[in-house]
mmCIF file as gemmi writes it, N, C-alpha and C atoms, coordinates in Angstrom:
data_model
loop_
_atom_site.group_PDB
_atom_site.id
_atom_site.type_symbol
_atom_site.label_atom_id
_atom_site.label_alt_id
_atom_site.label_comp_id
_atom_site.label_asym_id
_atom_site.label_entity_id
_atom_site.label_seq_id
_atom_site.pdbx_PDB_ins_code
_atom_site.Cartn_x
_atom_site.Cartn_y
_atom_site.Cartn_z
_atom_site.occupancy
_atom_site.B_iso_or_equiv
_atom_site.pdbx_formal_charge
_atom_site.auth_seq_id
_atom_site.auth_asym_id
_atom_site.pdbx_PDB_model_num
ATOM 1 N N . UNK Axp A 1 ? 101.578 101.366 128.62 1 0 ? 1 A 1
ATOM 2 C CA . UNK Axp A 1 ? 100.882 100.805 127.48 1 0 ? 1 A 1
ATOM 3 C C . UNK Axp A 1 ? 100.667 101.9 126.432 1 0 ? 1 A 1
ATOM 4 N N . UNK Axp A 2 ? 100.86 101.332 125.032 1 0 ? 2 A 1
ATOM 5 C CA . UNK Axp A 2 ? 100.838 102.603 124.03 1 0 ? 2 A 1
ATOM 6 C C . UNK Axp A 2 ? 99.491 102.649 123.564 1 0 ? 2 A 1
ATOM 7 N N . UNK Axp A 3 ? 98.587 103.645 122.922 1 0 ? 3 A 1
ATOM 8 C CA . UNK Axp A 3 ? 97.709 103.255 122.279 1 0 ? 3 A 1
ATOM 9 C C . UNK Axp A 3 ? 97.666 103.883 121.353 1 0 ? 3 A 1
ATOM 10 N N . UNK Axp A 4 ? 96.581 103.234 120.137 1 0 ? 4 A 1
ATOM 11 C CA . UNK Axp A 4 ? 97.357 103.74 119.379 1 0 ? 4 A 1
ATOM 12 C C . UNK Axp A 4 ? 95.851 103.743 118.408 1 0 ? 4 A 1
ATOM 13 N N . UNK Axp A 5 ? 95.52 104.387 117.839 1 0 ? 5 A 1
ATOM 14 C CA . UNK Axp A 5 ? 94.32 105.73 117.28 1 0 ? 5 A 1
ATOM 15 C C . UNK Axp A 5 ? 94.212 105.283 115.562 1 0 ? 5 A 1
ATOM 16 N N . UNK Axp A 6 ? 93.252 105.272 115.515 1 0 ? 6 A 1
ATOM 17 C CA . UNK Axp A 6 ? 93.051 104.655 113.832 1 0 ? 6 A 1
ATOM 18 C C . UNK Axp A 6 ? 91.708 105.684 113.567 1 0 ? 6 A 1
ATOM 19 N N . UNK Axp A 7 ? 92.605 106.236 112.261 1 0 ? 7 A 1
ATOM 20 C CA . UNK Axp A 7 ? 91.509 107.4 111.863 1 0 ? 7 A 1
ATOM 21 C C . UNK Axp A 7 ? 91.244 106.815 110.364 1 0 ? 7 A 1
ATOM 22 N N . UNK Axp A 8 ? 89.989 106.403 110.355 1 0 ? 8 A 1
ATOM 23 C CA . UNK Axp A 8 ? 89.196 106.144 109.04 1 0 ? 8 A 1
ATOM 24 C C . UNK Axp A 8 ? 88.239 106.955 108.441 1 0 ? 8 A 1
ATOM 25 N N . UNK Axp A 9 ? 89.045 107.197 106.924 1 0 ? 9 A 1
ATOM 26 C CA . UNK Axp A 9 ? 87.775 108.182 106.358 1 0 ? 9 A 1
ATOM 27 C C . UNK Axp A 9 ? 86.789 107.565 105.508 1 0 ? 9 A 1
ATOM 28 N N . UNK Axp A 10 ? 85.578 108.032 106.063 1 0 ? 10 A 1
ATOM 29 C CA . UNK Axp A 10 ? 84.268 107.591 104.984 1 0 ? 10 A 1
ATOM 30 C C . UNK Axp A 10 ? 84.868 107.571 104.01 1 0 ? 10 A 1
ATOM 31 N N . UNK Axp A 11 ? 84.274 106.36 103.201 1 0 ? 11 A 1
ATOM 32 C CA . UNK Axp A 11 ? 84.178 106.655 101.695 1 0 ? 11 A 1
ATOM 33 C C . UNK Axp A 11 ? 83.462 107.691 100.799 1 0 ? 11 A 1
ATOM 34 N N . UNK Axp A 12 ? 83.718 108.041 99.724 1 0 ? 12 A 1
ATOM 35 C CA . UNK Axp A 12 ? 83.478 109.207 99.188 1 0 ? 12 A 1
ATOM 36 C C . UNK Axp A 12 ? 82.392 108.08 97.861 1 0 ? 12 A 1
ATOM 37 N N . UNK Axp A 13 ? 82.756 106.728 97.748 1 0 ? 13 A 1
ATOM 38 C CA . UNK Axp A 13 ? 81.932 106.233 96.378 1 0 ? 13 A 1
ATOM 39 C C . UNK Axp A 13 ? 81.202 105.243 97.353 1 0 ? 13 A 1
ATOM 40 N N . UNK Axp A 14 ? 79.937 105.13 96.738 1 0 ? 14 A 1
ATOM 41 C CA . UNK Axp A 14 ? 78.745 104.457 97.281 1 0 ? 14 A 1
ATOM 42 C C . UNK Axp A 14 ? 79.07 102.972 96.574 1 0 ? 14 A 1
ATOM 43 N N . UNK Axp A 15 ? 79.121 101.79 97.352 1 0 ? 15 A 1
ATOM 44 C CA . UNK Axp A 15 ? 79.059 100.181 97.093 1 0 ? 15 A 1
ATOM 45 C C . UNK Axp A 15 ? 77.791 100.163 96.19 1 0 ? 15 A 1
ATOM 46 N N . UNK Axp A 16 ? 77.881 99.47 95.269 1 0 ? 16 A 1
ATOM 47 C CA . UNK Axp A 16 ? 76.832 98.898 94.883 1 0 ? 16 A 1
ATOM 48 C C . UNK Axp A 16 ? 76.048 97.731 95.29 1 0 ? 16 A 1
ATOM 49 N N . UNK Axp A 17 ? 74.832 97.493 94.964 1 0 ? 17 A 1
ATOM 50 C CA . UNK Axp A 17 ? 73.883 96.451 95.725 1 0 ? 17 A 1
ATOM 51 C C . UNK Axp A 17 ? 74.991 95.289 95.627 1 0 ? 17 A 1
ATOM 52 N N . UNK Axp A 18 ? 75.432 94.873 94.22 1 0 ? 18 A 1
ATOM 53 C CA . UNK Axp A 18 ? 76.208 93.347 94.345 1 0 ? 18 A 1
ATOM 54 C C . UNK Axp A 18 ? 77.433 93.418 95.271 1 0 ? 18 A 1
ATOM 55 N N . UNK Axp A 19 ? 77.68 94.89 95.209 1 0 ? 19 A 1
ATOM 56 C CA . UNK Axp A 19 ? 78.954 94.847 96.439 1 0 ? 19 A 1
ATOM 57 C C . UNK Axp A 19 ? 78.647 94.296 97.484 1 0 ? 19 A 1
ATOM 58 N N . UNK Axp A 20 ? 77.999 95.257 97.502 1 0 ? 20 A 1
ATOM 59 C CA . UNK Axp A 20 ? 77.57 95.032 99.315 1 0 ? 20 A 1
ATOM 60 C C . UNK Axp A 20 ? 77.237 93.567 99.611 1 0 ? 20 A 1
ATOM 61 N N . UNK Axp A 21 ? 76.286 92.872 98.378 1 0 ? 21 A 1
ATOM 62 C CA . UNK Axp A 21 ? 76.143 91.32 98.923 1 0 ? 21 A 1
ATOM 63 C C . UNK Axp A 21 ? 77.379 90.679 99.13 1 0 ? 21 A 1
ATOM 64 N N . UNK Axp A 22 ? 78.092 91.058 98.198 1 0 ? 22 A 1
ATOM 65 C CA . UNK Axp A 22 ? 79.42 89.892 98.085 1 0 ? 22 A 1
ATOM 66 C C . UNK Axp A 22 ? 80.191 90.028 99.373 1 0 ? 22 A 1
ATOM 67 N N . UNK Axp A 23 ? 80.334 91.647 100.017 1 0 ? 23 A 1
ATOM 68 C CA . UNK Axp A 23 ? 81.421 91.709 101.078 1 0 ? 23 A 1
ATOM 69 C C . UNK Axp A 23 ? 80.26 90.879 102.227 1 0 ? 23 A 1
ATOM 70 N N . UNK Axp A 24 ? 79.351 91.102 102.16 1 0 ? 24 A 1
ATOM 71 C CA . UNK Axp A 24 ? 78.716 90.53 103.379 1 0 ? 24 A 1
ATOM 72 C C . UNK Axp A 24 ? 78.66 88.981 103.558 1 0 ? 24 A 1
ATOM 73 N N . UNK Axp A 25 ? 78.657 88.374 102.423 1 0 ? 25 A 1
ATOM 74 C CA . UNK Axp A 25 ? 78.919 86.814 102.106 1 0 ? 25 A 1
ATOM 75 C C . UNK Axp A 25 ? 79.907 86.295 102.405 1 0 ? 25 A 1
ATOM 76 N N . UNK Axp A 26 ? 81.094 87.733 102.296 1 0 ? 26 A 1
ATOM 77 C CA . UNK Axp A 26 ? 82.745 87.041 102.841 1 0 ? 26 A 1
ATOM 78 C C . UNK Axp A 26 ? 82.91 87.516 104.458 1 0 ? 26 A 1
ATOM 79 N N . UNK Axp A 27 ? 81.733 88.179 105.053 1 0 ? 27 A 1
ATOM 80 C CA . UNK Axp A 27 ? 82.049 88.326 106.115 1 0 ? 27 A 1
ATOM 81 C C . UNK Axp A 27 ? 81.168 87.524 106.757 1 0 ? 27 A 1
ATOM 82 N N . UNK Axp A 28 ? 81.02 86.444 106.562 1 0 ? 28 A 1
ATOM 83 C CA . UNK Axp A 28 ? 79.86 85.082 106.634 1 0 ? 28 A 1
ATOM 84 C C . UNK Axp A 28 ? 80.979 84.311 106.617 1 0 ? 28 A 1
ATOM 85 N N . UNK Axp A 29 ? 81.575 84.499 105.994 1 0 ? 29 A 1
ATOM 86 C CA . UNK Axp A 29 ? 83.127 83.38 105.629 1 0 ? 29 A 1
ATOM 87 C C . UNK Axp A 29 ? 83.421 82.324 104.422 1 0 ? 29 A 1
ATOM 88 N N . UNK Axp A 30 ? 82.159 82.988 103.477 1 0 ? 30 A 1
ATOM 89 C CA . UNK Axp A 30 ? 81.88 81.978 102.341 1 0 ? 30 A 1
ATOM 90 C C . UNK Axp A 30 ? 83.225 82.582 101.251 1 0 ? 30 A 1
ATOM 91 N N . UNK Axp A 31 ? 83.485 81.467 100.538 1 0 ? 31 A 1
ATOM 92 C CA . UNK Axp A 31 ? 84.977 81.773 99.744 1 0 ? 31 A 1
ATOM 93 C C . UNK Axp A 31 ? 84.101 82.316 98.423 1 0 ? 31 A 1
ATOM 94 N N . UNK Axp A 32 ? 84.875 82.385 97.429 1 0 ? 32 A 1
ATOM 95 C CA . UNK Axp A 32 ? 84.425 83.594 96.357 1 0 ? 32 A 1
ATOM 96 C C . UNK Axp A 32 ? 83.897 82.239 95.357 1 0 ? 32 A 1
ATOM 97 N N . UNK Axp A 33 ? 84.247 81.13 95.245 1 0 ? 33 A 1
ATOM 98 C CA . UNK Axp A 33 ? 83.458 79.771 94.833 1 0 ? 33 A 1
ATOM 99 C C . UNK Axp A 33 ? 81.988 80.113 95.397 1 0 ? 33 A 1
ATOM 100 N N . UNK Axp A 34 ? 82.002 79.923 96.23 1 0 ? 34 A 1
ATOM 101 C CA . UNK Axp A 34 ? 80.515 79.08 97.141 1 0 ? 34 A 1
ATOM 102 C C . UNK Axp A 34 ? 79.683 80.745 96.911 1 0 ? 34 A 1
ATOM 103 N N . UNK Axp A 35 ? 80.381 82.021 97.163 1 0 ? 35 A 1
ATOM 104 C CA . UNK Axp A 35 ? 79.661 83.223 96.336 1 0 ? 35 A 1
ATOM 105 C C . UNK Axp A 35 ? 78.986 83.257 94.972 1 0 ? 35 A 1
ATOM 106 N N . UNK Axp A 36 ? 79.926 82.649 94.436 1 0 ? 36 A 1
ATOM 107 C CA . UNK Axp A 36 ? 79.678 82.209 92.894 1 0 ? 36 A 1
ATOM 108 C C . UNK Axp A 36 ? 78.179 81.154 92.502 1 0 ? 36 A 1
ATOM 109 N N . UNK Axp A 37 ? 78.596 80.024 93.282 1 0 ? 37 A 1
ATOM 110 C CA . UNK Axp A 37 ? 77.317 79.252 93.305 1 0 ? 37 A 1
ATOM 111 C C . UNK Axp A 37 ? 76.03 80.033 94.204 1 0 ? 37 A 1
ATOM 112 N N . UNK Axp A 38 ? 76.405 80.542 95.402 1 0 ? 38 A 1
ATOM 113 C CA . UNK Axp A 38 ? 74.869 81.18 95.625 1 0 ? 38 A 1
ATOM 114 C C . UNK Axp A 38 ? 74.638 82.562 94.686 1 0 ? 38 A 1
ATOM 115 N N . UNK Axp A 39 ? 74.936 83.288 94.361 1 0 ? 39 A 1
ATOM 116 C CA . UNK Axp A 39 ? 74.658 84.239 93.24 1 0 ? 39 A 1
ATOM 117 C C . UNK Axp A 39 ? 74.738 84.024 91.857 1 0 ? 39 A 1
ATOM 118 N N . UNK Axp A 40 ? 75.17 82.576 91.61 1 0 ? 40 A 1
ATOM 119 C CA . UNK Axp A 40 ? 74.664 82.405 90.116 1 0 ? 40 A 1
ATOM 120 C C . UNK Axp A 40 ? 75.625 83.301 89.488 1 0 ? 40 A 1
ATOM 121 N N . UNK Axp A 41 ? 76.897 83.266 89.562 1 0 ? 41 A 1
ATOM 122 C CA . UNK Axp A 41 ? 77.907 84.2 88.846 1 0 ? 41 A 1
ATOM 123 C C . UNK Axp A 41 ? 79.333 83.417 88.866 1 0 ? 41 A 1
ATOM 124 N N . UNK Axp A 42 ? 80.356 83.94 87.512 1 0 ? 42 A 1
ATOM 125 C CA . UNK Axp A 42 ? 81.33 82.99 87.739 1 0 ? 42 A 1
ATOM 126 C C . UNK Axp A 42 ? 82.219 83.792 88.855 1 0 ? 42 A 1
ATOM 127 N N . UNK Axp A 43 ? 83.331 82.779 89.27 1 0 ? 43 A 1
ATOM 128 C CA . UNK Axp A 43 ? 84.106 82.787 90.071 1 0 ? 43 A 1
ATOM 129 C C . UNK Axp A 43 ? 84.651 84.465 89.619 1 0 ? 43 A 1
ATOM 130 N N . UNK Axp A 44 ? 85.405 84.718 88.414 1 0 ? 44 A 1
ATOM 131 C CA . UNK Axp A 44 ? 85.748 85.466 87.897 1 0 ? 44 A 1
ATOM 132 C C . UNK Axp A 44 ? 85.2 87.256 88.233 1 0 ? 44 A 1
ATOM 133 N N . UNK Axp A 45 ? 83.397 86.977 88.085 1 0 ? 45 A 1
ATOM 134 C CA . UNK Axp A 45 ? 82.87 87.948 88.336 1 0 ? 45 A 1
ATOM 135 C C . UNK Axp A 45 ? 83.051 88.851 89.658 1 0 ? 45 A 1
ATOM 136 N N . UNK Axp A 46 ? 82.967 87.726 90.41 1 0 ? 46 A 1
ATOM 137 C CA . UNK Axp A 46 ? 83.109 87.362 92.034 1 0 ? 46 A 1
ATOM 138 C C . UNK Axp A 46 ? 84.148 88.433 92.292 1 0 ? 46 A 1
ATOM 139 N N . UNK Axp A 47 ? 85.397 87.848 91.808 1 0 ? 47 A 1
ATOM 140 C CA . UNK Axp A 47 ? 86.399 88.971 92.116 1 0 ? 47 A 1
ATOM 141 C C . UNK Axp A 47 ? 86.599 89.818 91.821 1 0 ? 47 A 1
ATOM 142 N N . UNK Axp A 48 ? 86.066 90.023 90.3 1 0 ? 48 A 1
ATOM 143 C CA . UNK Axp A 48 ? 86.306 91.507 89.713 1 0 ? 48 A 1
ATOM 144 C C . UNK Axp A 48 ? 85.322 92.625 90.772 1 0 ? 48 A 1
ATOM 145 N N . UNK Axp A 49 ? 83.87 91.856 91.454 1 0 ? 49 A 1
ATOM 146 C CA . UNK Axp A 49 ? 83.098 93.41 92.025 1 0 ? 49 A 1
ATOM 147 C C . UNK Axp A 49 ? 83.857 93.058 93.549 1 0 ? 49 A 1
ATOM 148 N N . UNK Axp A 50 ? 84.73 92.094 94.294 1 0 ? 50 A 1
ATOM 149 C CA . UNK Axp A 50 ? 85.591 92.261 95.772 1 0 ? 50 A 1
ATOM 150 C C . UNK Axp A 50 ? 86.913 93.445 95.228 1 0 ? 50 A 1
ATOM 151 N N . UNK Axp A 51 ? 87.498 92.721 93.95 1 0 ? 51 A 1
ATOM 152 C CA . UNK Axp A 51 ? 88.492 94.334 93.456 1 0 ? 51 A 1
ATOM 153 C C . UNK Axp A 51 ? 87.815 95.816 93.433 1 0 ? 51 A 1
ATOM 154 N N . UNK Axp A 52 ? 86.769 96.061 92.763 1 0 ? 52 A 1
ATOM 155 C CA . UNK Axp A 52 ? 85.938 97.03 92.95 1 0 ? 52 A 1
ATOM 156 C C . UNK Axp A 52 ? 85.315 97.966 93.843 1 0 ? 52 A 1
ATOM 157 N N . UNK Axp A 53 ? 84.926 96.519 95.075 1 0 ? 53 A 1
ATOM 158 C CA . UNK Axp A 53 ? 84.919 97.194 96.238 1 0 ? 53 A 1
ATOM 159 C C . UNK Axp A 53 ? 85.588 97.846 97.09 1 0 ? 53 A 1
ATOM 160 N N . UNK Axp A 54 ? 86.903 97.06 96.999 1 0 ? 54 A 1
ATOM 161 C CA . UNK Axp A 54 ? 87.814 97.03 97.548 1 0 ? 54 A 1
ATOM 162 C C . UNK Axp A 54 ? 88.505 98.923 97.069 1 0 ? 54 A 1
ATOM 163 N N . UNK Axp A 55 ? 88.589 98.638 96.009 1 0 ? 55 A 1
ATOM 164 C CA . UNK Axp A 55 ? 88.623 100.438 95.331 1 0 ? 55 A 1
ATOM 165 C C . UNK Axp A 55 ? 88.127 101.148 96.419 1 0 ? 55 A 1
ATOM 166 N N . UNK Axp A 56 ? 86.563 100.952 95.853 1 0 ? 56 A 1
ATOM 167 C CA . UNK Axp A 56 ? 85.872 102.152 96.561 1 0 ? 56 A 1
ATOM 168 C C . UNK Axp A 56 ? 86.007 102.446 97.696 1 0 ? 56 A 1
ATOM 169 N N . UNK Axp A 57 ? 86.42 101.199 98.585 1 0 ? 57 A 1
ATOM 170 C CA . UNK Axp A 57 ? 86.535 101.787 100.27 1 0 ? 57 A 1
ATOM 171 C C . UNK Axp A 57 ? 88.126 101.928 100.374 1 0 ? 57 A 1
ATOM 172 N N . UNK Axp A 58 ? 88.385 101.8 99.492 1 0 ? 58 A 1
ATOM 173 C CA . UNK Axp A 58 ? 90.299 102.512 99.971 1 0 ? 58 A 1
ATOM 174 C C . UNK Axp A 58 ? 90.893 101.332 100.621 1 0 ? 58 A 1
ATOM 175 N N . UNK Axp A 59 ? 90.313 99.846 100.475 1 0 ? 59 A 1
ATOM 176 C CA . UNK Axp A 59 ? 91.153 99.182 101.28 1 0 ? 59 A 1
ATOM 177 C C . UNK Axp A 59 ? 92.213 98.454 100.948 1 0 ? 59 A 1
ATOM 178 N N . UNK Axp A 60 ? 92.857 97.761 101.52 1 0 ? 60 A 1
ATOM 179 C CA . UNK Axp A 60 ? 94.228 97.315 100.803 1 0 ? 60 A 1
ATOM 180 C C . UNK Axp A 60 ? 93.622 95.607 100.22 1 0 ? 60 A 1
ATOM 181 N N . UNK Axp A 61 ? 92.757 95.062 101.127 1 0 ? 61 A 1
ATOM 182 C CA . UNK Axp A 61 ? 92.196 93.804 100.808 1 0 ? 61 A 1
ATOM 183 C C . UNK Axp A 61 ? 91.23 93.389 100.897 1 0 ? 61 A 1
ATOM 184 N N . UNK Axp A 62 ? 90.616 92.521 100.663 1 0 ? 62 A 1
ATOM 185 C CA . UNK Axp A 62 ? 88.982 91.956 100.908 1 0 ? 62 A 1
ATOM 186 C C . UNK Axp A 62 ? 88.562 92.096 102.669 1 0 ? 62 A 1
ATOM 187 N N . UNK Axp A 63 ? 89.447 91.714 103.648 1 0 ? 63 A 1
ATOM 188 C CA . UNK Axp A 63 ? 89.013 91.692 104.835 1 0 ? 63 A 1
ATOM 189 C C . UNK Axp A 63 ? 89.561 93.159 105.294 1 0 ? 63 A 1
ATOM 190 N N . UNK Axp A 64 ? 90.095 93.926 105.321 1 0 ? 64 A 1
ATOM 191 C CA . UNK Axp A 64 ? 90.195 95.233 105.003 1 0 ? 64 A 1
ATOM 192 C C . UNK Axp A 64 ? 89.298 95.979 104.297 1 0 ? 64 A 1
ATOM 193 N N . UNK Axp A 65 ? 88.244 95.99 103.259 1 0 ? 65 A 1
ATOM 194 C CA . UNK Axp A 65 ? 87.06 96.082 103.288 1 0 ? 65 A 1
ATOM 195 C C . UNK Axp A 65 ? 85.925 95.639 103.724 1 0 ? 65 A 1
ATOM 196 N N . UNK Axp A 66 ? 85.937 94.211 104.3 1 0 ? 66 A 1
ATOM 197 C CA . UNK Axp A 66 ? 84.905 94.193 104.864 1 0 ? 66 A 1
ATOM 198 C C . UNK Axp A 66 ? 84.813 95.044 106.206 1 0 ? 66 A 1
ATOM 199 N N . UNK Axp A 67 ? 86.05 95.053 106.84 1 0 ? 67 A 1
ATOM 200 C CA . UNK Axp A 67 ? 86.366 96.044 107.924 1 0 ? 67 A 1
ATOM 201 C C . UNK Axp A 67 ? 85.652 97.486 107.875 1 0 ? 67 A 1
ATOM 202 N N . UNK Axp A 68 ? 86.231 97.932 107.155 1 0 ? 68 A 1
ATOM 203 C CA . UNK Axp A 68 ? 85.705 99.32 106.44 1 0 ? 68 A 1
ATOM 204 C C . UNK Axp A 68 ? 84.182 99.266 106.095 1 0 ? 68 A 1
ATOM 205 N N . UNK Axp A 69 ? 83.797 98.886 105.742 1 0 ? 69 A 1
ATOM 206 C CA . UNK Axp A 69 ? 82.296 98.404 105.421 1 0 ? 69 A 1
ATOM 207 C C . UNK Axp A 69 ? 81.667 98.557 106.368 1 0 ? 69 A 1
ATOM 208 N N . UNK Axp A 70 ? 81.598 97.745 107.106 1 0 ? 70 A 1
ATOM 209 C CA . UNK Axp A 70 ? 81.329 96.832 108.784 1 0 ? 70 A 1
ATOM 210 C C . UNK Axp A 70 ? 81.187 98.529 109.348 1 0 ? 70 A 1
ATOM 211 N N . UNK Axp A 71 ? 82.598 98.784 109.735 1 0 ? 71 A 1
ATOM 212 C CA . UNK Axp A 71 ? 82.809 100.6 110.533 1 0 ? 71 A 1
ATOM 213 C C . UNK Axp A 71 ? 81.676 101.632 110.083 1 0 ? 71 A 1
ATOM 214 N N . UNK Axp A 72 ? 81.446 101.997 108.928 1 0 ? 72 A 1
ATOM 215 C CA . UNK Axp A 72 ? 80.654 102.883 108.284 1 0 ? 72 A 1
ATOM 216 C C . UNK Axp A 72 ? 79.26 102.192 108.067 1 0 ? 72 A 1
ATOM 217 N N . UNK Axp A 73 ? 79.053 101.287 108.634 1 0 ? 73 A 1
ATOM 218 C CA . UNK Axp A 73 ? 77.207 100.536 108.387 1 0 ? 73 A 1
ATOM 219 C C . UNK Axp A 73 ? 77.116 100.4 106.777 1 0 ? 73 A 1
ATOM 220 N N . UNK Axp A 74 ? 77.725 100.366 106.144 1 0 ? 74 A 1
ATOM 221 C CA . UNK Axp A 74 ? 77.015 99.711 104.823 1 0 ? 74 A 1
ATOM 222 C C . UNK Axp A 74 ? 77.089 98.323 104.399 1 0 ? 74 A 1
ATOM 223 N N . UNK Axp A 75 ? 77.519 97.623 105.621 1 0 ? 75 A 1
ATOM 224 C CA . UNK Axp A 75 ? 77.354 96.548 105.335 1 0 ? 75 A 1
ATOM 225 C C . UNK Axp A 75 ? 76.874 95.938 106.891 1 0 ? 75 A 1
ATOM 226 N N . UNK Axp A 76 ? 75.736 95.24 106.759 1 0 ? 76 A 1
ATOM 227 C CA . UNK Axp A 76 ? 75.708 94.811 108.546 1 0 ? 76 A 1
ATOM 228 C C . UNK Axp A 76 ? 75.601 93.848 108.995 1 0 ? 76 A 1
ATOM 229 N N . UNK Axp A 77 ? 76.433 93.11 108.804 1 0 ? 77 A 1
ATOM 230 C CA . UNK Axp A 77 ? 76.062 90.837 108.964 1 0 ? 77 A 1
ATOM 231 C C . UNK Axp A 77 ? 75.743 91.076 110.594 1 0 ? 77 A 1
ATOM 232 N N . UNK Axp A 78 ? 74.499 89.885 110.101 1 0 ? 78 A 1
ATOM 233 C CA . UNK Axp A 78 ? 74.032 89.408 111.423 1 0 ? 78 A 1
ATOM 234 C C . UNK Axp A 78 ? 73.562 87.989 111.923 1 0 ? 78 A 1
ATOM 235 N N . UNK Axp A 79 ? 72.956 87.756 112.503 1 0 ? 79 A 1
ATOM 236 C CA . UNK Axp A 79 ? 73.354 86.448 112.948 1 0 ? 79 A 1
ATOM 237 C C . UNK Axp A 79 ? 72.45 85.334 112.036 1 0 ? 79 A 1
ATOM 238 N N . UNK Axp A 80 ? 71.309 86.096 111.704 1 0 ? 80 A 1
ATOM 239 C CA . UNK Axp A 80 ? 70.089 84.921 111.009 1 0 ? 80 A 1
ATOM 240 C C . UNK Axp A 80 ? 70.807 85.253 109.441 1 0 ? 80 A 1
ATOM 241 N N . UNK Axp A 81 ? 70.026 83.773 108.578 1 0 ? 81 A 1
ATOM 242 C CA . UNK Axp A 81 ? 70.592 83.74 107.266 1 0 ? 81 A 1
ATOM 243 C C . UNK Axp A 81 ? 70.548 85.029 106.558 1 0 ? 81 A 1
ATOM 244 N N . UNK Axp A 82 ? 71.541 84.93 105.524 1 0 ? 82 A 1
ATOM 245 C CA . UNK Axp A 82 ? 71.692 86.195 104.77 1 0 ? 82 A 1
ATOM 246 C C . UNK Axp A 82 ? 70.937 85.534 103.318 1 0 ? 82 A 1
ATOM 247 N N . UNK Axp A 83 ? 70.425 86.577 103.128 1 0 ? 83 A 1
ATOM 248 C CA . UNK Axp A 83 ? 69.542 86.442 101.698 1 0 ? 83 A 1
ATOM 249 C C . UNK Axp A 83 ? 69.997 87.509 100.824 1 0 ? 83 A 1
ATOM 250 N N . UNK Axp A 84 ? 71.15 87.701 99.816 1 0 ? 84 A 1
ATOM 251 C CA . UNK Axp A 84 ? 71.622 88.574 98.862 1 0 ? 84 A 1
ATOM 252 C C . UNK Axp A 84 ? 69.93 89.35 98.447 1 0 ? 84 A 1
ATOM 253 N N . UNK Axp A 85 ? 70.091 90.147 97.774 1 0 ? 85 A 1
ATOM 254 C CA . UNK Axp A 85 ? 69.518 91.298 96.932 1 0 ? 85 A 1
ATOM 255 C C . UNK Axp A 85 ? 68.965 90.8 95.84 1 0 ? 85 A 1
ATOM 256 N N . UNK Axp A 86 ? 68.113 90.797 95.148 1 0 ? 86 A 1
ATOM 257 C CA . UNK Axp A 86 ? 67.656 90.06 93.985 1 0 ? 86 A 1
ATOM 258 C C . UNK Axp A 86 ? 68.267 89.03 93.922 1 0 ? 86 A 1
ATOM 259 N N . UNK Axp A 87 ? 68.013 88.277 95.13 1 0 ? 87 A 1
ATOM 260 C CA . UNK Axp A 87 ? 68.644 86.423 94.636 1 0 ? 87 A 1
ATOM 261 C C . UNK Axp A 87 ? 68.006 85.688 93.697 1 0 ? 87 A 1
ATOM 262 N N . UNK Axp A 88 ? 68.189 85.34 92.611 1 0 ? 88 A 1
ATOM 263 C CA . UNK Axp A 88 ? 67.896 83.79 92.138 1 0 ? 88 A 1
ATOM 264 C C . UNK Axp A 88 ? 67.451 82.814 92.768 1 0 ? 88 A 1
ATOM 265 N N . UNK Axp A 89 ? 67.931 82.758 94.288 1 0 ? 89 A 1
ATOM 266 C CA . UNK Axp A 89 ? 67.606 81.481 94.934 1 0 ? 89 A 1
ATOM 267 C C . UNK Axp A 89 ? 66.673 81.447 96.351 1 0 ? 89 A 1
């Protein structure tokens, strides 16, 4: 059996608060719509701070950052409801 070793480097740029809500919302499994309606932001916005994030942690995609995220604790979904950061709601 081969195994096979995955070396991840910290990020060097800090997520911002809306980051961090949004990756944690998609690691909930909510689509970038239903993000939109619970944060009161357009669809549009939505993706421009998952591109952003996505930057900052070096990843190639949204679940590839949440990955990355998840690994390094800055993001920590858990099982009871998630309540974003200065919600509106």
């Amino acid at each position: 059996m081969t195994h096979v070793k995955l070396i991840l480097k910290r990020p060097t740029k800090k997520l911002a608060p809306r980051e961090s809500d949004i990756l944690t919302l998609l690691a909930y499994g909510n689509t970038r719509d239903a993000i939109s309606n619970i944060l009161s932001l357009s669809e549009e916005t939505v993706k421009d701070y998952i591109a952003r994030a996505c930057r900052k942690l070096g990843a190639v995609n949204k679940t590839n950052a949440i990955a990355i995220a998840i690994a390094f604790g800055l993001i920590t979904p858990r099982k009871e409801r998630y309540r974003p950061t200065n919600s509106n709601k």
